[in-house]
C-alpha positions in Angstrom: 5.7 6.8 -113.8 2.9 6.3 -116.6 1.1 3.4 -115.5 0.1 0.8 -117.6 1.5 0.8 -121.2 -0.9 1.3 -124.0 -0.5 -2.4 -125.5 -1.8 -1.9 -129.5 0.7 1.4 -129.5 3.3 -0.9 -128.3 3.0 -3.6 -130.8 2.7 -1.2 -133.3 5.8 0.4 -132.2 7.7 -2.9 -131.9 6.8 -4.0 -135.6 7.8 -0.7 -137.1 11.1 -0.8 -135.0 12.7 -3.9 -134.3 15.4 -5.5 -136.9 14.5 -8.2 -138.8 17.9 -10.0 -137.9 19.1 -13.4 -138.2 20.7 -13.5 -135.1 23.7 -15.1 -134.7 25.4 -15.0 -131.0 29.2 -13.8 -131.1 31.7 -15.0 -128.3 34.5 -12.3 -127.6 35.6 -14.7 -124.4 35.9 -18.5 -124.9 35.8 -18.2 -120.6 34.0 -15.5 -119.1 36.0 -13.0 -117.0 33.5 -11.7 -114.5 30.7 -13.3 -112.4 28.3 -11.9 -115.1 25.5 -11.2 -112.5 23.9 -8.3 -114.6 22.8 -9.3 -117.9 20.8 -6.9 -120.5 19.1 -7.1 -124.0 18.0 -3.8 -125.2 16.5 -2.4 -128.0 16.1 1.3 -128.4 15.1 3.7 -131.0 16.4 7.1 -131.2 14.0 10.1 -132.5 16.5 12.6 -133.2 14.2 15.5 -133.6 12.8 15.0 -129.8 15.7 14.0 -128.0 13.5 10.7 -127.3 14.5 7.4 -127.0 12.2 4.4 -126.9 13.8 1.5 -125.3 12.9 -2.5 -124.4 15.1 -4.4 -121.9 15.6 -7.6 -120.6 17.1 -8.1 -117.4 18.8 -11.0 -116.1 20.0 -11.1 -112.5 21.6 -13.5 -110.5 21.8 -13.5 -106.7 24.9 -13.8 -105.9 24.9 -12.9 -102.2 24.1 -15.4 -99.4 20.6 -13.4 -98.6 17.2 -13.7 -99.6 15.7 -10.9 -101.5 12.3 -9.5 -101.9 12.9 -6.5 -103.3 15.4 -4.7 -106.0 16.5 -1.5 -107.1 17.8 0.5 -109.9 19.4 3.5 -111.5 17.1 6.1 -113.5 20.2 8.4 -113.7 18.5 10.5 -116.1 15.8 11.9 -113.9 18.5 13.8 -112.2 17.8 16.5 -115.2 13.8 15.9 -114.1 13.0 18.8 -112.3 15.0 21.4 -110.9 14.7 20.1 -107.0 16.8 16.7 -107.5 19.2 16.0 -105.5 21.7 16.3 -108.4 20.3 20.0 -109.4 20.2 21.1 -105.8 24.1 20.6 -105.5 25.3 21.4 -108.7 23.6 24.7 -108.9 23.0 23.4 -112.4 26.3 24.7 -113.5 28.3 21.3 -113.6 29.8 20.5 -117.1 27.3 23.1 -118.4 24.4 24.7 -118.3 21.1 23.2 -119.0 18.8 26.1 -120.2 15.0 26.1 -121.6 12.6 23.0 -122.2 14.6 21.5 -124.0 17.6 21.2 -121.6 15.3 18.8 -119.4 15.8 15.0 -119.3 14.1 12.1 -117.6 13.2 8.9 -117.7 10.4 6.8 -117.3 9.5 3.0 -117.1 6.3 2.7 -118.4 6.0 -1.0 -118.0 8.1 -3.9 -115.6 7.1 -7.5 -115.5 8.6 -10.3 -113.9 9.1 -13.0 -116.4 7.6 -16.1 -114.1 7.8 -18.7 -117.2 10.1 -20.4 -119.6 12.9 -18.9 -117.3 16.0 -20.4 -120.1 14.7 -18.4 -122.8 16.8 -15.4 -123.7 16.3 -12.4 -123.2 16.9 -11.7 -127.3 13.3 -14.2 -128.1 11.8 -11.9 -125.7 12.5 -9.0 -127.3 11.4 -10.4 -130.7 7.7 -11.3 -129.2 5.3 -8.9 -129.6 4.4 -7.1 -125.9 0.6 -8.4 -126.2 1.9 -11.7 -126.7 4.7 -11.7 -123.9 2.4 -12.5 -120.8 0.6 -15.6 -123.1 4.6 -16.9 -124.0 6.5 -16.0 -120.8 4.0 -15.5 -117.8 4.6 -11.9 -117.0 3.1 -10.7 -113.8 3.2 -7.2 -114.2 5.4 -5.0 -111.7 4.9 -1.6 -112.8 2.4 -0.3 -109.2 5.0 -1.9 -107.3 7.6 0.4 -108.4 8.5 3.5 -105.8 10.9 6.5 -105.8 13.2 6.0 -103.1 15.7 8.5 -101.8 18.3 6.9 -99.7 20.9 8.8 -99.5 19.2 12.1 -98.3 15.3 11.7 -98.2 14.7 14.3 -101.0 11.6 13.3 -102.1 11.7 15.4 -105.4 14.9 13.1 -106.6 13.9 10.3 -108.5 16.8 8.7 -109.7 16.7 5.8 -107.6 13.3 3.2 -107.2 12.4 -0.2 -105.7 10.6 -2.7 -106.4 8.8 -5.1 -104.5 9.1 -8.6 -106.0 5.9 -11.4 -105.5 8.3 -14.0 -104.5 11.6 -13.8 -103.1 14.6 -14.9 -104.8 17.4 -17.2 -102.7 21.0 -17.1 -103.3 22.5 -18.8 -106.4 18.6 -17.9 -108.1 18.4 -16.0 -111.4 15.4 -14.1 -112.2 14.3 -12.1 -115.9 12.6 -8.9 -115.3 11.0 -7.1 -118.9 11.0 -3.5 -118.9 9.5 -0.6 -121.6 10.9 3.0 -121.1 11.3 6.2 -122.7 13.8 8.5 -121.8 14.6 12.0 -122.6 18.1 13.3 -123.5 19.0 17.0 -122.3 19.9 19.6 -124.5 22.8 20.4 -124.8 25.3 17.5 -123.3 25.0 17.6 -119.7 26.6 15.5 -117.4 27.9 13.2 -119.6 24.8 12.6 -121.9 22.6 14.4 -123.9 22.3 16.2 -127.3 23.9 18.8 -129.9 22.0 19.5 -132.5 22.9 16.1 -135.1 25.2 14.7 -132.1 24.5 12.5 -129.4 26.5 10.6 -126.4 24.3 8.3 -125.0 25.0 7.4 -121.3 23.5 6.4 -118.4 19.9 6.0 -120.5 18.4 2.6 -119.3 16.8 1.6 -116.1 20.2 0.0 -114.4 20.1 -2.4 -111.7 21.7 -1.6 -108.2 24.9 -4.0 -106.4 23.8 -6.3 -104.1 26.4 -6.3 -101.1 26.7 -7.6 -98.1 24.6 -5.2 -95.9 22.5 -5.1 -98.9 21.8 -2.7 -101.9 24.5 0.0 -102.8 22.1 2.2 -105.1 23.0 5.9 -104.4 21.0 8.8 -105.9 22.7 10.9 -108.8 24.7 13.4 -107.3 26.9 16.4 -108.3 30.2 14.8 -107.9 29.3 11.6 -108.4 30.1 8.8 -110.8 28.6 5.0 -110.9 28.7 2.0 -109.8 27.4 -1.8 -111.0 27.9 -5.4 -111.8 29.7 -7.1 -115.3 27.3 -8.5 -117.2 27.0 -9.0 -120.9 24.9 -6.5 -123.3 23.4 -7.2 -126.6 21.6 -4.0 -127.8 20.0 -3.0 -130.7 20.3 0.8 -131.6 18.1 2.0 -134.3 19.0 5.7 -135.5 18.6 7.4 -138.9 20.2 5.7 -141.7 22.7 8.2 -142.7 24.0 8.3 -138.9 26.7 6.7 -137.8 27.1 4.7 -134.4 29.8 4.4 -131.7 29.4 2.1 -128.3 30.6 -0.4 -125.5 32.0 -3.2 -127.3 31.8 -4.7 -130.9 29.4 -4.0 -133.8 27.8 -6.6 -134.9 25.8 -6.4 -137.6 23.8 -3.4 -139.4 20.5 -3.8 -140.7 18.1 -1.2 -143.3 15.1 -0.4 -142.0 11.6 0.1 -144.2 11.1 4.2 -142.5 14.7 5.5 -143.5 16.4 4.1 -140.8 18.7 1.2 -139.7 19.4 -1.0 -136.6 23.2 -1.6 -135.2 23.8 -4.6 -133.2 26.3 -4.2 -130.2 27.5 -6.7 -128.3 29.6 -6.5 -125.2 30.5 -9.5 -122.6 31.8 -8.6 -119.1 31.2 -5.0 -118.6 29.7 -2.7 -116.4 27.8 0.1 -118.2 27.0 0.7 -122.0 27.4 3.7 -123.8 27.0 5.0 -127.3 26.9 8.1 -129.7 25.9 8.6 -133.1 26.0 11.7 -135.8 25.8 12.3 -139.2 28.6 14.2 -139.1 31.8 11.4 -137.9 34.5 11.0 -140.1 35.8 7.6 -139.3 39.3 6.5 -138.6 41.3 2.8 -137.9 44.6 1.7 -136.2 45.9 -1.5 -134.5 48.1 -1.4 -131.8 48.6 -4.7 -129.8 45.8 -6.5 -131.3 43.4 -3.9 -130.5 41.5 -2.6 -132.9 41.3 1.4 -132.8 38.3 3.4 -134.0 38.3 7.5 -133.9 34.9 9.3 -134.7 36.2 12.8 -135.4 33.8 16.4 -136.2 34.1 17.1 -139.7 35.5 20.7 -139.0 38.5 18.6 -136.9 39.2 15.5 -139.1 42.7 16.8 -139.3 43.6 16.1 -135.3 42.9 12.5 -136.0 46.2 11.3 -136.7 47.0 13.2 -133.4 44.4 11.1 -131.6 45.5 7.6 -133.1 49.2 8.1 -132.2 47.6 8.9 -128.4 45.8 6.0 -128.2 48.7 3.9 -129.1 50.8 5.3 -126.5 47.7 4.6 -124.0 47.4 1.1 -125.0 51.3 0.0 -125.1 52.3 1.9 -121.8 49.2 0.4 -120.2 49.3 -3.4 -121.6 53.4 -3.4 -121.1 53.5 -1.8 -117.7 49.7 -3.3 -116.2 49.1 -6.4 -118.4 46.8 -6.9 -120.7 43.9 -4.7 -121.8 41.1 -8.0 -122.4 38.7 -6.3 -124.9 39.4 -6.5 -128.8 38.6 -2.7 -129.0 38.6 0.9 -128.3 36.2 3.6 -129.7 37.4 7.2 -129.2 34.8 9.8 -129.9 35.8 13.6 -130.7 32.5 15.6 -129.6 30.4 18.0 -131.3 31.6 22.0 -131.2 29.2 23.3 -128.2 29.0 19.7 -126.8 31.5 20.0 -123.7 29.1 18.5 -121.4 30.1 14.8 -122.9 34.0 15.1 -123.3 36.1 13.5 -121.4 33.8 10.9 -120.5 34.7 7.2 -120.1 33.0 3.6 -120.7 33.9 -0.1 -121.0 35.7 -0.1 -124.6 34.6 4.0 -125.5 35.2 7.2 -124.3 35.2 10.7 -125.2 37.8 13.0 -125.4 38.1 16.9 -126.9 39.7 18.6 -129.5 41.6 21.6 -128.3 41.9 24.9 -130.7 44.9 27.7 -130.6 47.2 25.7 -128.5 51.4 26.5 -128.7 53.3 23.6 -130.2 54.5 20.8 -128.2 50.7 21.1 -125.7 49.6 17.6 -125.4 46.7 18.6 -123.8 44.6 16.1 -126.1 46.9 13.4 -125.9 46.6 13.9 -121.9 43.0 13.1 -121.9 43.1 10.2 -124.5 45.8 8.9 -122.1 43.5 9.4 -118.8 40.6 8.4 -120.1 41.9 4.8 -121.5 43.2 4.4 -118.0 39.4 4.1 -116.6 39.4 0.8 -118.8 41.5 -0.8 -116.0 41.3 1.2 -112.8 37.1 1.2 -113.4 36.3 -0.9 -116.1 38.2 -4.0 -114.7 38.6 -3.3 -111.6 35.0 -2.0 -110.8 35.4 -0.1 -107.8 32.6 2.0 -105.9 33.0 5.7 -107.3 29.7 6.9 -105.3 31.9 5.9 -102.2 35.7 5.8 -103.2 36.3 7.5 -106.0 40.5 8.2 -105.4 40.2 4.5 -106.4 39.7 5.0 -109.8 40.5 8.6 -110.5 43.4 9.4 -108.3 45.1 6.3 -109.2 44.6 6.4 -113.1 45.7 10.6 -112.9 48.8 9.0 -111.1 49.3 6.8 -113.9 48.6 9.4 -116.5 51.1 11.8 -115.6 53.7 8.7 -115.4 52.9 7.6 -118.7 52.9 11.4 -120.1 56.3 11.6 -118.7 58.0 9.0 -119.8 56.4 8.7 -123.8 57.1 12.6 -124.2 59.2 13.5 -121.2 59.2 16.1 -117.9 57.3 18.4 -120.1 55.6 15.9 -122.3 52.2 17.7 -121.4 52.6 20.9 -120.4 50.8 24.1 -120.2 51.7 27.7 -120.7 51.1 30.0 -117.8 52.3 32.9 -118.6 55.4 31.7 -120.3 55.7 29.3 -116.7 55.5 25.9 -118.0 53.3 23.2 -116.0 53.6 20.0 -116.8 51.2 17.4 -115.2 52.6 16.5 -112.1 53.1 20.5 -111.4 49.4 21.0 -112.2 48.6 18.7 -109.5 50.4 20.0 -106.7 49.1 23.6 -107.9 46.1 22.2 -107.4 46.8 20.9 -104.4 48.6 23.1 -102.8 46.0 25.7 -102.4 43.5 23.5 -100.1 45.2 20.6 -98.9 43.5 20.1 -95.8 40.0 20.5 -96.8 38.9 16.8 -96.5 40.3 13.6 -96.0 40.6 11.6 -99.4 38.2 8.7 -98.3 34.4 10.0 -98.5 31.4 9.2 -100.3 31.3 11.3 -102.9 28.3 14.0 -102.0 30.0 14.6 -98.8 33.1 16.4 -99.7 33.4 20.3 -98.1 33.1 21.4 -101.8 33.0 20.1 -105.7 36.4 21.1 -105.7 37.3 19.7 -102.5 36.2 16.3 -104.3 38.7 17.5 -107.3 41.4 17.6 -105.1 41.0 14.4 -102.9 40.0 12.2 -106.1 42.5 13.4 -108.6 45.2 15.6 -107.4 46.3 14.8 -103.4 45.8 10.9 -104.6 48.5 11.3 -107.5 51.0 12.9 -105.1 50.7 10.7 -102.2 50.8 7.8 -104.9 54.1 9.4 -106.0 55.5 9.9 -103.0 54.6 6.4 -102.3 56.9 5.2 -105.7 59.8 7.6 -105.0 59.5 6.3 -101.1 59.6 2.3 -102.4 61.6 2.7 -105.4 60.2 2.3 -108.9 60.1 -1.2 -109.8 58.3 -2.2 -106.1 55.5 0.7 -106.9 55.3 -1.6 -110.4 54.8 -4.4 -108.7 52.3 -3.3 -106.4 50.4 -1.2 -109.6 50.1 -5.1 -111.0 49.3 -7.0 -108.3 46.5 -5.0 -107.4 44.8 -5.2 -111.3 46.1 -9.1 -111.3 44.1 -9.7 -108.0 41.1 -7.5 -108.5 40.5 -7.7 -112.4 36.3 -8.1 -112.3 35.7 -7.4 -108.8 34.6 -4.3 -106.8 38.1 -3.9 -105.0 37.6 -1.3 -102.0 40.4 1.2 -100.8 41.7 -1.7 -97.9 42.5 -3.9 -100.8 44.7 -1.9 -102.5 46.5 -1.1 -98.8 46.5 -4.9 -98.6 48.4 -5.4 -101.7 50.8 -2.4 -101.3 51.4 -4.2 -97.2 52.2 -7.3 -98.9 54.1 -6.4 -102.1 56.4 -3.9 -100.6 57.2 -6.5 -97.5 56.6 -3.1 -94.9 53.4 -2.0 -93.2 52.4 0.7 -94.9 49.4 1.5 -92.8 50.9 4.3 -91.4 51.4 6.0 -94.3 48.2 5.2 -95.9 45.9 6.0 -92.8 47.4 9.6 -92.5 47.0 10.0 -96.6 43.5 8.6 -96.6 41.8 9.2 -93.6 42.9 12.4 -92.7 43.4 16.2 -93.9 47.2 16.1 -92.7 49.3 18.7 -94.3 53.1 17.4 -95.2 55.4 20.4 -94.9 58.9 19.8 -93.5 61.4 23.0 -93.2 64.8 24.1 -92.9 64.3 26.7 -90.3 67.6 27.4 -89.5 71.0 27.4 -91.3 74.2 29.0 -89.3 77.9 28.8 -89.9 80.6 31.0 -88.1 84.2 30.4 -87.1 85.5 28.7 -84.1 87.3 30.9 -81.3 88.3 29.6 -78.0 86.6 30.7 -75.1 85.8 29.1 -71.3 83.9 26.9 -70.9 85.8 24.0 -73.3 86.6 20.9 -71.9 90.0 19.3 -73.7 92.1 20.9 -75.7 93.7 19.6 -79.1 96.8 21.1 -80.1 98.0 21.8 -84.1 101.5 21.7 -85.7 101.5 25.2 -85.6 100.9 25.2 -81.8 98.1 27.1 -81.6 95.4 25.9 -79.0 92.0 24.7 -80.0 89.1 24.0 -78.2 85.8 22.4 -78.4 83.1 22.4 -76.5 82.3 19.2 -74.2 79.0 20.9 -72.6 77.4 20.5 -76.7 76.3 16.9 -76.3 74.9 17.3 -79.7 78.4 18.2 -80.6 80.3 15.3 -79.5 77.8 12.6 -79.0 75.4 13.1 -81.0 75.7 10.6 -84.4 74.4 13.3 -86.2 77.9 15.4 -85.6 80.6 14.9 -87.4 83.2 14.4 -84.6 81.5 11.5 -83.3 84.9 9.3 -84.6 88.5 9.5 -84.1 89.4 9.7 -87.6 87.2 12.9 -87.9 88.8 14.6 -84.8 92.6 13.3 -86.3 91.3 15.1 -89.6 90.2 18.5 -87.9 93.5 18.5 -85.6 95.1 19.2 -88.6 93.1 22.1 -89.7 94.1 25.8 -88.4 90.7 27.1 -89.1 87.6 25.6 -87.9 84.0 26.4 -88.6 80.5 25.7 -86.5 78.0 24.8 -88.7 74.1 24.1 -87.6 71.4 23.6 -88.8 67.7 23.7 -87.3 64.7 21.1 -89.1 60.9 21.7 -88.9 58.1 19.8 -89.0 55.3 21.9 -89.1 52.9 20.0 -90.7 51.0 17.4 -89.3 51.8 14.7 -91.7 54.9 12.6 -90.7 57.4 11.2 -93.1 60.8 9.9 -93.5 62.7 12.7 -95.1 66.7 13.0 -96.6 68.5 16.3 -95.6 71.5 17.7 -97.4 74.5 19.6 -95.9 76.8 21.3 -99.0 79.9 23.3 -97.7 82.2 25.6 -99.3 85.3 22.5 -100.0 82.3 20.7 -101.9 81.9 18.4 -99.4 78.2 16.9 -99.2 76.6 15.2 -96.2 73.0 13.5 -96.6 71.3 12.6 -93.2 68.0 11.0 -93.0 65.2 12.1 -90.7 62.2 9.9 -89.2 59.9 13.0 -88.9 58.8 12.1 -85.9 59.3 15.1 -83.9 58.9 18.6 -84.4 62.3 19.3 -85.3 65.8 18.4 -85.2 68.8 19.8 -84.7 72.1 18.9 -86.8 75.2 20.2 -85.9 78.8 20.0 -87.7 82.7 21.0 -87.1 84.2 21.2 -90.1 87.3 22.8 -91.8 85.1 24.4 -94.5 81.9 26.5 -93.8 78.4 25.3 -94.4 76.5 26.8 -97.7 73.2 25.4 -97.8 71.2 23.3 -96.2 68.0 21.4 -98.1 65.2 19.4 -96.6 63.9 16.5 -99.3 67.2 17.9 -101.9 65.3 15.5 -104.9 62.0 16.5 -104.5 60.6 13.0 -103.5 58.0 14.2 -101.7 55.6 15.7 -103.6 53.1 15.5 -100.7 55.1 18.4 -99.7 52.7 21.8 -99.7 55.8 24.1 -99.5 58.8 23.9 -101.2 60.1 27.7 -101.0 60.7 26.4 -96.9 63.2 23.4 -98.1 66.4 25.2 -98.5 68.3 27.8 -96.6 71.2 29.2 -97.8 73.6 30.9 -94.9 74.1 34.3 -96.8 71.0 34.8 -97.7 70.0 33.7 -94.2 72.7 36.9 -92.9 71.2 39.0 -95.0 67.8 38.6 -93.5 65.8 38.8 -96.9 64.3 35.3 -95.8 61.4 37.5 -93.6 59.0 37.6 -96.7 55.2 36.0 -95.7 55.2 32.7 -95.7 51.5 32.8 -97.1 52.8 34.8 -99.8 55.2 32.2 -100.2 52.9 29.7 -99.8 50.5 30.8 -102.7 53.3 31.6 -105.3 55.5 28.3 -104.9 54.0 26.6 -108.3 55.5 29.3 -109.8 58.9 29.2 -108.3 59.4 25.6 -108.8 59.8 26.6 -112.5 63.5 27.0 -113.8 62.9 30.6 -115.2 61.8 32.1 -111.7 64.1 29.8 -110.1 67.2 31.8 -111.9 65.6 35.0 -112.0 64.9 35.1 -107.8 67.6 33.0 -106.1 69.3 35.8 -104.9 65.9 36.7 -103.1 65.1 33.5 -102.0 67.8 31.2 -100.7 67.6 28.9 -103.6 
């Protein structure tokens, strides 16, 4: 924290830097969409050559909660790159999209001024910004803030983090009150791209850069410190923002341009304006080639590299498909926009990053015709504009919420636009499309945590992988092929229809998926949410041998041949159980006419945990096919059938519904393969191979090994 701000530097500053606009104020929403509670007007200045930025900001804040507050708090995200004891470099090992190296990798960020504004409290925030600072206090009151301002570490009392602070207000504010705070900052960007912001060489994505106001909840402030796993959580608001950069650069960001303005010092001053969004990001390089599209009445900009203009066309068509599959199948997407960024070679740390209206992707080199590897992330990353961007849920806390559900919706929309292998990728001539790739992942460490933890809690990074992405998009799908299709729709809609602008929380959805599907649900959702429980059901036992008499039967049934046949009355599961075929007359008038009659059983497991409905199919020799269905409730079940043919195969889940399922190689037994006892091989071994031998290739080349 620097203390007082040097007032003659900062008028200086301020008359060398900010636009000489004629400011006219653009409406994108004739009604505003969101409660608009946090408000900014920012100007910044980029020096390219330090990494530095030199930002101004209004805040305006309204209290929205039924409490009186004395005190606020905000974001300083970047100070997570401060010093190599933050909480964020502690538990990444500072090996997290990248590796920060040297004095240049280091980031920060510091408020070198706050001031409540206790006058003219209707002025905007953009006649603030246009007041010199050593005039502010003499137009607008200020009563300066900045020694009120302290690090605070909530979440784990590391005093070396400093990416969250209080502040300590002189008067409280009550609930419906709006208040203006002014704050001057500078901020460092690391070097190269880390963690979604920073610089490469000429290129720069901008993120998480200005001081950023906490929620206000019920039980008060939700303002977690920047951790390893972690993404972000705040209020809509609108943003007007002023980003000054060298003239020959061009600028990307959260919502529409403006106007552009020439500078006297070689540089010039985009104007961004954004209404109902929760964050602001922007880039800017030299180096962009631009490109355009419409699809839907949204307007499409790409910034490619240079070196990779050619994949442009590639990225448009993806962003088309994004937009059309999402607006046709979710409603519709609000903003006029969409800015797609490709980032700088040696830039990682910022691809694959998302904002309100822009997001990154990443070009892909060498890959085999037909990978849509690139058109997978376009696709994902749009998908953030509804499941976080609308629907602003807490990813400190719940992250499944946005991630799991739009990776859900990814691979849906990757299948159906380019079909079962629409994105596939090439493991050793295995193909693995999305949906694969997610129970591979999966798979591996299913029981590691439960899906529903705060974010910093997880047994591992990759344990918060797995819950937030991967186990989500397979319980979701299970869910859909469980419901039926056009229900899961339903659901997918109502849930954006109800929660568009809001900070929906994990019950809600449950809520919505109770009410839409007309079942409880919780069952399902309480064992794939709050707990590690591992879905595997099993044929364990498959057995078919022909019928001789022998004591012990109870009735006899004579044939036209004359010869006596018997069946046993002692088998209750036999005769009385609805599960056997001769629980009817017709079935015993059809075997009396048989001469040859065949036992045929068949053993289910449940050996995981996780219970669920699951469909069993019985295929015999004549090609007759019998489909049970099985509650789960119990460790296992026992089928049993007389027939005139015998039993081939038996298979647990026989359409793959349940993708929850961590072993599939255990679904199916076959009887001869059973005889022939080559069904003893390790059921780890098994276990770890099965992505593999869900594939059509090693399906034909092993199924004399396997059962299949």
């Amino acid at each position: 924290m620097a203390g007082r701000f040097d007032f003659l530097s900062s008028l200086i500053l301020l008359i060398s830097l900010f636009p000489r606009f004629i400011i006219s104020q653009p409406v994108i929403f004739d009604t505003p969409l969101s409660p608009r509670i946090a408000n900014y007007d920012i100007d910044v200045r980029l020096d390219a050559e330090k990494s530095l930025l030199y930002g101004r900001e209004v805040l305006s804040w309204t209290n929205k909660s039924a409490d009186v507050i004395s005190e606020l708090q905000f974001h300083l995200y970047l100070n997570a790159f401060r010093n190599n004891l933050s909480t964020y470099m502690r538990e990444s090992g500072r090996l997290y999209r990248g590796n920060i190296g040297g004095e240049r990798g280091w980031g920060y960020i510091d408020i070198r001024r706050m001031s409540l504004i206790s006058g003219a409290q209707e002025v905007e925030g953009l006649e603030i910004l246009k007041t010199p600072e050593n005039d502010l206090s003499t137009h607008y009151g200020l009563i300066d803030l900045t020694e009120q301002i302290r690090f605070i570490q909530p979440d784990d009392g590391n005093e070396h983090d400093k990416t969250v602070c209080q502040v300590t207000l002189p008067r409280s504010i009550s609930p419906g009150q709006s208040i203006k705070l002014y704050m001057n900052f500078t901020a460092k960007l690391p070097e190269p791209p880390f963690e979604r912001t920073g610089k490469m060489k000429e290129y720069f994505l901008v993120g998480q850069w200005f001081p950023k106001i906490g929620v206000y909840e019920a039980d008060g402030w939700n303002t977690h410190q920047f951790h390893a796993n972690s993404e972000f959580f705040a209020d809509f608001g609108n943003y007007n923002v002023f980003i000054t950069v060298p003239e020959k650069n061009i600028v990307g960001a959260t919502g529409i341009e403006v106007e552009i303005a020439n500078n006297e010092d070689s540089t010039r001053t985009h104007f961004y304006y954004a209404e109902d969004v929760h964050d602001f990001a922007w880039t800017t390089s030299p180096d962009f080639v631009e490109f355009n599209g419409t699809v839907q009445d949204v307007d499409i900009r790409i910034l490619m590299q240079k070196d990779r203009a050619y994949q442009a066309t590639r990225h448009l068509e993806a962003a088309k498909v994004a937009i059309e599959y999402y607006q046709n199948w979710y409603g519709d997407y609000p903003y006029p926009n969409l800015t797609i960024v490709d980032p700088r070679r040696r830039a990682s740390g910022s691809a694959g990053m998302e904002y309100p209206t822009f997001f990154t992707g990443g070009t892909m080199y060498g890959l085999p015709s037909g990978i849509r590897l690139v058109e997978d992330v376009i696709v994902h990353e749009f998908g953030h504009n509804y499941f976080y961007h609308m629907l602003a849920s807490n990813e400190f806390e719940e992250s499944w919420l946005d991630e799991g559900i739009t990776t859900y919706t990814q691979t849906r929309i990757m299948n159906d636009a380019y079909g079962p292998q629409g994105d596939f990728i090439d493991f050793f001539g295995i193909r693995l499309n999305g949906l694969q790739r997610q129970r591979a992942e999966y798979i591996f460490w299913p029981d590691q945590d439960q899906t529903v933890r705060k974010a910093w809690e997880y047994y591992s990074g990759h344990s918060y992988a797995i819950s937030s992405y991967s186990k989500p998009t397979l319980f979701l799908t299970t869910l859909q092929n469980y419901l039926g299709r056009e229900i899961m729709f339903e659901i997918m809609q109502s849930y954006l229809g109800r929660w568009r602008f809001k900070h929906p929380q994990t019950q809600d959805f449950v809520d919505v998926a109770n009410e839409v599907s007309g079942q409880n649900l919780n069952w399902f959702f309480q064992q794939a949410l709050y707990s590690n429980a591992v879905l595997d059901y099993a044929v364990s036992s498959a057995i078919s041998r022909e019928m001789k008499p022998e004591k012990g039967y109870g009735f006899t049934l004579s044939t036209d041949d004359k010869r006596e046949m018997v069946i046993s009355r002692d088998d209750s599961s036999a005769m009385k159980n609805p599960d056997t075929s001769l629980s009817d007359s017709s079935a015993l008038d059809e075997i009396a006419e048989e001469k040859i009659l065949y036992y045929s059983e068949i053993k289910v497991r449940r050996l995981g945990d996780f219970v669920f409905p699951v469909e069993l199919l019985m295929t015999f020799e004549d090609g007759e096919e019998i489909r049970e269905v099985w509650d789960g409730q119990e460790l296992w079940k026992k089928y049993v059938y007389i027939r005139p043919a015998k039993l081939v195969s038996a298979t647990v889940d026989p359409d793959r519904k349940i993708l929850l399922d961590v072993n599939f190689t255990n679904n199916s037994r076959t009887v001869e393969a059973q005889k022939l006892g080559l069904l003893k091989l390790s059921a780890r071994w098994l276990f770890g191979i099965q992505f593999l031998m869900e594939q059509p290739e090693l399906v034909a080349l092993l199924s004399g090994f396997t059962g299949f």
